[in-house]
C-alpha positions as CSV (number, residue, x, y, z in Angstrom):
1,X,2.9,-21.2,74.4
2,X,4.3,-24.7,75.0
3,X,7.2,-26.8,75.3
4,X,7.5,-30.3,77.0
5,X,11.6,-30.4,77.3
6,X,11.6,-33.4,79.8
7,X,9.8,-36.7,79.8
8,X,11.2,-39.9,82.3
9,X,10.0,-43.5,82.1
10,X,10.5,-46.4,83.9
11,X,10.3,-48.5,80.6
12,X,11.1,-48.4,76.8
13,X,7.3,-49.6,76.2
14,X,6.1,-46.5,77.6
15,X,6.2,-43.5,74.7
16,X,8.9,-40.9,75.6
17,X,6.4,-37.4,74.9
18,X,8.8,-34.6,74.0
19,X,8.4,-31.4,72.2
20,X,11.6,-29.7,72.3
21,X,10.3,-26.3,70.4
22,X,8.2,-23.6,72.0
23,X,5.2,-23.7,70.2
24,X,1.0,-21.9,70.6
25,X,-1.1,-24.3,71.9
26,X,-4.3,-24.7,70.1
27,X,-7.3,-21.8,70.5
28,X,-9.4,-24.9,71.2
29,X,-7.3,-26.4,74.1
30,X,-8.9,-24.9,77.1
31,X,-12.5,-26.3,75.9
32,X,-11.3,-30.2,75.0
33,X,-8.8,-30.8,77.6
34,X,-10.9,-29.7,81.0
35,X,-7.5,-30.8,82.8
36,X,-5.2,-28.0,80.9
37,X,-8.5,-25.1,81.4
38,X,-8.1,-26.0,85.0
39,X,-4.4,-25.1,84.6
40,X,-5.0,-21.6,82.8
41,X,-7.2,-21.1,85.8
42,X,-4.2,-21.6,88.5
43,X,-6.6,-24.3,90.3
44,X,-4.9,-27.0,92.6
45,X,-3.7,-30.1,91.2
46,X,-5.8,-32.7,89.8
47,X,-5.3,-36.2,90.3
48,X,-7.4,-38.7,88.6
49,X,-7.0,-42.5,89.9
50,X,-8.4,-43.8,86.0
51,X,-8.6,-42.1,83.1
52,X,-11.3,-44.5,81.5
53,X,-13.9,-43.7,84.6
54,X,-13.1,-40.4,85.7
55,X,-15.8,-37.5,85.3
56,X,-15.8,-36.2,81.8
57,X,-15.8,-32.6,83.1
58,X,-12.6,-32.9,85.1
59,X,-10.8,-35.2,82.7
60,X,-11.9,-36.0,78.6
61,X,-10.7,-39.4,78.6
62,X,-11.0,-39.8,74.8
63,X,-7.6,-36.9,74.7
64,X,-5.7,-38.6,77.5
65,X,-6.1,-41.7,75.3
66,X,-5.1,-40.1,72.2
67,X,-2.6,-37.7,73.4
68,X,-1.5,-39.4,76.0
69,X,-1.9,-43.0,76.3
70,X,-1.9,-42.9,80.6
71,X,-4.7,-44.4,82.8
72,X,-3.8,-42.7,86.1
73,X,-1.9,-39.3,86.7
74,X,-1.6,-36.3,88.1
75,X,-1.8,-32.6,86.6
76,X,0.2,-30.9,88.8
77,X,-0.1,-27.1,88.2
78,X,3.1,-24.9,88.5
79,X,1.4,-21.6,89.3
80,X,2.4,-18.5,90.9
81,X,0.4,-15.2,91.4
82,X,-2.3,-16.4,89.4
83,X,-0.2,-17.4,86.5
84,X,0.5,-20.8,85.2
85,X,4.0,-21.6,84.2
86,X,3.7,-25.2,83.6
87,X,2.5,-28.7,84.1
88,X,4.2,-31.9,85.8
89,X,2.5,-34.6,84.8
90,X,3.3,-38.1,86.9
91,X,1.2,-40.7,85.5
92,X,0.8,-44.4,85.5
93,X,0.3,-46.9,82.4
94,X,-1.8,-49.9,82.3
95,X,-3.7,-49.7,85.6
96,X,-5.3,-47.2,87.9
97,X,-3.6,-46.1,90.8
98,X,-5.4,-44.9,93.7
99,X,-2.9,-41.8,95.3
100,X,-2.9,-42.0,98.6
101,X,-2.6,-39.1,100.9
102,X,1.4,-39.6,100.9
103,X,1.5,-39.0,97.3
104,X,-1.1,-35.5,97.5
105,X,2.0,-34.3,100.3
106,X,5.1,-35.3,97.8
107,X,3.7,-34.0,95.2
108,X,2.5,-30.5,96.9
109,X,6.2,-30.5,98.0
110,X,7.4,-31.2,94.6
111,X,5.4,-28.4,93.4
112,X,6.4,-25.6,95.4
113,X,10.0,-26.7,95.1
114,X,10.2,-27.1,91.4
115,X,7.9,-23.5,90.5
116,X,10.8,-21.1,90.8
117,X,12.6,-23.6,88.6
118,X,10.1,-23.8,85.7
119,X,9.3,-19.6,86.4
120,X,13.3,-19.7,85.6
121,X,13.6,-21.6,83.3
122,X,10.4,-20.1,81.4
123,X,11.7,-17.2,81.4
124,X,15.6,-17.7,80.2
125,X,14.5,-19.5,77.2
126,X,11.5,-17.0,76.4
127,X,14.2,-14.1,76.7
128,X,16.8,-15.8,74.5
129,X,15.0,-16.7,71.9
């Protein structure tokens, strides 16, 4: 299942992804989007410097194009005792962007403080509707 119930950018050219409903994901997800199958397998985050050159078995740029429209970004995996709860997904427009070794720390931290949160709020909106 699958919701996206927050998206930020920095500018109105950039397409606001939202999906306010909880929906299935696709059967097929896992085996065209190698970034969400390394997800479902509670792997460490992936980040990918360009889209357009990265290796086609870590990321299909061909759905990141479609789907997504980013050229850099990171698939942060919110995972906890082997199960994933969800994704946060920073990403950049336009460019690459190499992620330096501050940005691996933030974002580690980011993940480990924002897990409970998304375990949370999986749950309360799983077990209200």
């Amino acid at each position: 299942m699958g919701i996206v119930p927050y998206c930020w950018t920095r500018s109105d050219e950039i397409p606001t992804v939202l999906d306010s409903d909880w929906k299935a994901e696709p059967e097929s997800l896992p085996e065209e989007d190698p970034l969400f199958a390394a997800a479902l397998r509670t792997e460490a985050s992936i980040f990918v410097e360009d889209v357009e050159t990265a290796d086609p078995k870590v990321v299909n740029s061909a759905f990141e194009r479609r789907e997504f429209g980013h050229r850099a970004l990171v698939h942060a995996h919110l995972c906890q005792d082997d199960q994933l709860w969800g994704v946060l997904q920073p990403c950049v427009f336009g460019q690459p962007r190499a992620w330096t070794d501050l940005d691996h720390t933030v974002i580690d931290q980011v993940v480990q403080k924002i897990t409970p949160l998304a375990i949370a709020y999986v749950k309360a909106a799983t077990t209200s509707s």
